[in-house]
N, C-alpha and C positions, 0 to 999 in steps of 0.2 A: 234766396233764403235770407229770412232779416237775421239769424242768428247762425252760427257756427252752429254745427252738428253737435261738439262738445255740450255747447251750451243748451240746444234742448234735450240731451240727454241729461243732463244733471240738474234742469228744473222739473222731467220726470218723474228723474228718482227723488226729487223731493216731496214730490204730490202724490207716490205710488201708493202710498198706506190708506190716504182716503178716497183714492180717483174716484172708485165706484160707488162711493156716498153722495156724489157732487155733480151726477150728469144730470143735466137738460131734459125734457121731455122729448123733446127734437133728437136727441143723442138717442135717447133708448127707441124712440118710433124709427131710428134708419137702424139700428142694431135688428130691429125685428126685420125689416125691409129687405138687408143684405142678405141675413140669415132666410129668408123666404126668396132669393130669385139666386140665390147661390146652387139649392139644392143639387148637392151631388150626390154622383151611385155610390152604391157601399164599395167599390173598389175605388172610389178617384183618389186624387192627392188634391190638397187645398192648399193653398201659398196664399197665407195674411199675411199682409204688410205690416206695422205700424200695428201691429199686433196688442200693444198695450197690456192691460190683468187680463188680455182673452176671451175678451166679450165672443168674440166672433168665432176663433178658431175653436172654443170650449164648447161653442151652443153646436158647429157642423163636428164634432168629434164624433157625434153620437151617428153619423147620418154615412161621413166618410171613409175611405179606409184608410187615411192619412192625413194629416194635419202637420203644417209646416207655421210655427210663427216667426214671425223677423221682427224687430224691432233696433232701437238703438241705447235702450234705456232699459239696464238691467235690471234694477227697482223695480221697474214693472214689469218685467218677463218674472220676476221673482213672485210676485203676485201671483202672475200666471201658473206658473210651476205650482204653488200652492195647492192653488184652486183645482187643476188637474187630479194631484195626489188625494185632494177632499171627493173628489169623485170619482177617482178609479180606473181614469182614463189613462193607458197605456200606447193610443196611437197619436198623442199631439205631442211634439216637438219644439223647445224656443230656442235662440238662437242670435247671434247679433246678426243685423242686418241694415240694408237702407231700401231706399225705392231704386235709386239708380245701381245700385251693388246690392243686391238682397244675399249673395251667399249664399246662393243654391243653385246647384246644375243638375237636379235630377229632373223626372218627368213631372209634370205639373196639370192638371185639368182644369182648375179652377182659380183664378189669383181672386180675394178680395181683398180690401181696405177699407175703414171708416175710421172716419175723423183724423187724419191722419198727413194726406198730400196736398192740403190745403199750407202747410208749414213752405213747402215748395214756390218757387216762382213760377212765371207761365212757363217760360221756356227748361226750366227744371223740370215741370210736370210733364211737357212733351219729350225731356228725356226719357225720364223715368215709365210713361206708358208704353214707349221706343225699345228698353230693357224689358218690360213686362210683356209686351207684344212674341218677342224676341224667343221668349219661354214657350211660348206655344200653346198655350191654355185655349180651351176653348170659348168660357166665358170669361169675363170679368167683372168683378162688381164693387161701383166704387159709390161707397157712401159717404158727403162729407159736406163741408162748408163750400156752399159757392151760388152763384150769383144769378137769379133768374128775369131781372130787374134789375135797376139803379141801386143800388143800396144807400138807406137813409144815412148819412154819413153821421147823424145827430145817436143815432140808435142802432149802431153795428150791433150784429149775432156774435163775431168774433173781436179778438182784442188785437188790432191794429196794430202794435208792436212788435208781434213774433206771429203771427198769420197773413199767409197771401194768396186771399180766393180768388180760383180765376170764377168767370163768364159760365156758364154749362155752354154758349156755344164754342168756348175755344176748349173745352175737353172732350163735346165730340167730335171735333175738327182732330183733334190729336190720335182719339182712338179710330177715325175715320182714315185716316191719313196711313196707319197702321194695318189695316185691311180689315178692319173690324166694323161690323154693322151695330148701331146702339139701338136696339130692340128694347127698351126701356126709358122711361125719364121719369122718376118721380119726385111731384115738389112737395118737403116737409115742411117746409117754410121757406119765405121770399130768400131766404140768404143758405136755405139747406137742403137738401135733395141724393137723391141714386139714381145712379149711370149704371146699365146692363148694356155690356158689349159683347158681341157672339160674331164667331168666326163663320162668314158665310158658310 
């Protein structure tokens, strides 16, 4: 990780107020993506990571019987909370959290993430899918920056200073290694993509 935990929490909560003025066409086509290979039953639990204003947990609220966000940036779980109360939603949950420590021991169906565990190193991210694996979900689905090709070093997707994409083959080498099959790859673009990982 190029920055303390601290520190990308407090340049979140600096960006929380406009985050969702400011995404990417890439951001919002893997937000539809997760939100369509996540689909759980009206009883699952959801565990989003990196949970951010709640793109993700807000859009499967309606679908799940539970929704768990984690984050570490409460600027933007504040968002999120918001947004929830604007719509009426009484089964999503925010929460401090991480990828490798998410703060939660109950039962879990589904973990997603996007845009999110890219912040992480490689061998950070094979912690963290190591802890997510650990939970027992039976899908996973991670949408986010990473790498399906050389990336033009002249014209990164992400900002080099506080992001660290791996390879998509060394995240499903990680989720592989965890006993998990990746039943999915999809590329949104050369530097961004979703991993569907399912429990044989």
């Amino acid at each position: 990780m190029k920055k303390t935990v601290e520190e990308h929490a407090a340049r979140f909560d600096d960006l929380a107020a406009d985050y969702d003025e400011e995404k990417s066409v890439e951001y919002n086509e893997c937000v539809a993506l997760v939100l369509e290979h996540a689909n759980p039953d009206s009883d699952d639990t959801v565990l989003d990571l990196g949970c951010g204003t709640g793109a993700i947990a807000l859009g499967l609220a309606e679908e799940a019987g539970h929704v768990v966000g984690r984050d570490i940036s409460e600027g933007m779980m504040d968002e999120a909370r918001r947004k929830a109360d604007e719509r009426g939603l009484d089964n999503v949950e925010f929460g401090q959290g991480q990828f490798r420590e998410p703060n939660y021991d109950g039962e879990v169906d589904v973990v997603t993430s996007n845009f999110a565990m890219h912040h992480l190193s490689d061998e950070e991210k094979r912690e963290a899918i190591s802890v997510i694996a650990g939970l027992g979900p039976r899908r996973i689905v991670l949408g986010d920056v990473m790498f399906f090709g050389e990336p033009d070093p002249k014209e990164p997707f992400y900002s080099p200073e506080v992001d660290d994409p791996a390879t998509v083959g060394v995240l499903v080498d990680a989720f592989t290694d965890e006993g998990y099959a990746v039943t999915a790859v999809e590329m949104v673009h050369e530097q961004v993509g979703v991993l569907v990982a399912e429990r044989p």
